[in-house]
C-alpha positions as protocol buffer text, in pm:
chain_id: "A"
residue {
  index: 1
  type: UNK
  ca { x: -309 y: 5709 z: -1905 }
}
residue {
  index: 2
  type: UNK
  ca { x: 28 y: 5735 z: -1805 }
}
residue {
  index: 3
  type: UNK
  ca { x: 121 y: 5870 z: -1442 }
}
residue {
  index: 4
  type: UNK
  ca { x: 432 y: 6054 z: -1549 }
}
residue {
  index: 5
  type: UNK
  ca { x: 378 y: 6425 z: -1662 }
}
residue {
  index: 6
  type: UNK
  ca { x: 348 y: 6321 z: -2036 }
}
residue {
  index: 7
  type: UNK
  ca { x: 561 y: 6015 z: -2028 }
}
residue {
  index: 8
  type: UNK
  ca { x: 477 y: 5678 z: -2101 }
}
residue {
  index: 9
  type: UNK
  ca { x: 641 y: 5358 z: -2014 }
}
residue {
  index: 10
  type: UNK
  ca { x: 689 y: 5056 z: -2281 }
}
residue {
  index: 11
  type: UNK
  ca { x: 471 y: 4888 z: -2086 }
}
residue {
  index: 12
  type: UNK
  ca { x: 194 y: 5138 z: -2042 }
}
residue {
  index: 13
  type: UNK
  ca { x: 194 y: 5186 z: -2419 }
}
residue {
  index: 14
  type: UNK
  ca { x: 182 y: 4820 z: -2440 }
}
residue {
  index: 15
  type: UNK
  ca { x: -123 y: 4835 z: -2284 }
}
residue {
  index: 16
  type: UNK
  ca { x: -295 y: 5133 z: -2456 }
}
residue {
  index: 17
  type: UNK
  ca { x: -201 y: 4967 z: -2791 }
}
residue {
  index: 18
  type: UNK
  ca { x: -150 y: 4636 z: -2731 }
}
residue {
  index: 19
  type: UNK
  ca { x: 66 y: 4375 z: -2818 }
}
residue {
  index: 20
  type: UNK
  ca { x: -43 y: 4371 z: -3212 }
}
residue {
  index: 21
  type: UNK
  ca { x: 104 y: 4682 z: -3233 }
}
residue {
  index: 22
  type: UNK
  ca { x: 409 y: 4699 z: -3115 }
}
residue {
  index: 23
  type: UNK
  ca { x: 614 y: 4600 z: -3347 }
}
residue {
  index: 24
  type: UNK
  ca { x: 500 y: 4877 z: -3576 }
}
residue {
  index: 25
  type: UNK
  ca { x: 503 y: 5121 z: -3276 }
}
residue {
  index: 26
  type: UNK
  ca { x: 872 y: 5025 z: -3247 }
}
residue {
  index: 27
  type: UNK
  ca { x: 917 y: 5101 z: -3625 }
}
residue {
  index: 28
  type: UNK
  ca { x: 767 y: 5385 z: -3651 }
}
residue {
  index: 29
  type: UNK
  ca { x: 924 y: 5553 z: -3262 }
}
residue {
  index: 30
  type: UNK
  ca { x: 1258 y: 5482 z: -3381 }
}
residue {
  index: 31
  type: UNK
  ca { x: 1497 y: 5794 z: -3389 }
}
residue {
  index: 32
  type: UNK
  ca { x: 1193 y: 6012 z: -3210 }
}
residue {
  index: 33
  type: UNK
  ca { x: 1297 y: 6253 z: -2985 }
}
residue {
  index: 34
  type: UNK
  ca { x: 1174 y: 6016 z: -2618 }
}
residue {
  index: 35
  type: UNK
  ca { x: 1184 y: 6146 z: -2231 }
}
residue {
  index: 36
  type: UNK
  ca { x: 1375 y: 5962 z: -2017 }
}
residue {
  index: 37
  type: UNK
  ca { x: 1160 y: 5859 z: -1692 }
}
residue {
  index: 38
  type: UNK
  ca { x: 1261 y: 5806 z: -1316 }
}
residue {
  index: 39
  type: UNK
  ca { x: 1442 y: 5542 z: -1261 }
}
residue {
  index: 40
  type: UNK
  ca { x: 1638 y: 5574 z: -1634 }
}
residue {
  index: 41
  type: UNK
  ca { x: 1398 y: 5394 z: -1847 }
}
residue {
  index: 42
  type: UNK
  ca { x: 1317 y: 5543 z: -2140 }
}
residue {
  index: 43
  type: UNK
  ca { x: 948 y: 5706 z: -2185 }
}
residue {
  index: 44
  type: UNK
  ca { x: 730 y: 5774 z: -2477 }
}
residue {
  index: 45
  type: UNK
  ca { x: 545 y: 6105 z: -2496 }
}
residue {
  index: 46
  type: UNK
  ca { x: 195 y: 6048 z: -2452 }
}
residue {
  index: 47
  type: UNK
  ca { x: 86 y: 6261 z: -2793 }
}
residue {
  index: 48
  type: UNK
  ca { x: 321 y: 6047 z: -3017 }
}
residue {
  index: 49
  type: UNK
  ca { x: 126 y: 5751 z: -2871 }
}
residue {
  index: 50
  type: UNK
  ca { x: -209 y: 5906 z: -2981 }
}
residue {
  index: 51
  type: UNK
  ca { x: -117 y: 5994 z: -3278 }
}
residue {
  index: 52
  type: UNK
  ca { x: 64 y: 5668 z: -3365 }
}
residue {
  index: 53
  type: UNK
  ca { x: -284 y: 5495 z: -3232 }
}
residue {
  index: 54
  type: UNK
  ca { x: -482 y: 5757 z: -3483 }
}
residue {
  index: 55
  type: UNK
  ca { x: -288 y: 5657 z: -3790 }
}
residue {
  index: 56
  type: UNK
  ca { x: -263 y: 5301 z: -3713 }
}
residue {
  index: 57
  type: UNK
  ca { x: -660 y: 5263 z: -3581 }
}
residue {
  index: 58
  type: UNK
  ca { x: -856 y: 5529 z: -3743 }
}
residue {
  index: 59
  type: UNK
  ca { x: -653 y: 5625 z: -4016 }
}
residue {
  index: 60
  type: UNK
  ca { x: -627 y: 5977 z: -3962 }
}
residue {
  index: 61
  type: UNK
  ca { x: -317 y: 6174 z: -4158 }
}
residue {
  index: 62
  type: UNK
  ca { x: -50 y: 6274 z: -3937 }
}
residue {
  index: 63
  type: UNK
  ca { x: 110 y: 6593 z: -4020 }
}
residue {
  index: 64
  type: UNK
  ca { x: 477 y: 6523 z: -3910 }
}
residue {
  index: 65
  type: UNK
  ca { x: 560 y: 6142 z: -4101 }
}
C-alpha cells in the first residue's frame, strides 16, 4: 500500500477504504498533521489510515481521538 515512504494519496486511500468511507475519513483527517507528497499534493500517513480503518471496520479503540 502506498509507494511513497509512508504517504498516501487521496486516491490510494480511496482505494484501501473505499468510497463509503470517505466522507467520514475526511471528517475525522481534518486538522491532522498530513505529508505533503511529490508533486504538492497532499498525503495521508499510512498509520492514520489503519487506524482510521480499525475504528471504523473492527471497532478497535484508538488511543489518540
Amino acid at each position: 500500500m502506498g509507494q511513497k515512504k509512508g504517504g498516501m494519496t487521496r486516491e490510494e486511500v480511496q482505494a484501501y477504504l473505499g468510497a463509503r468511507f470517505m466522507e467520514k475519513f475526511n471528517d475525522w483527517i481534518a486538522g491532522q498533521t498530513c505529508p505533503v507528497l511529490p508533486g504538492g499534493k497532499t498525503g495521508f500517513y499510512k498509520w492514520d489510515v489503519e487506524r482510521f480503518a480499525d475504528a471504523i471496520l473492527e471497532r478497535k479503540p484508538t488511543y489518540f481521538d
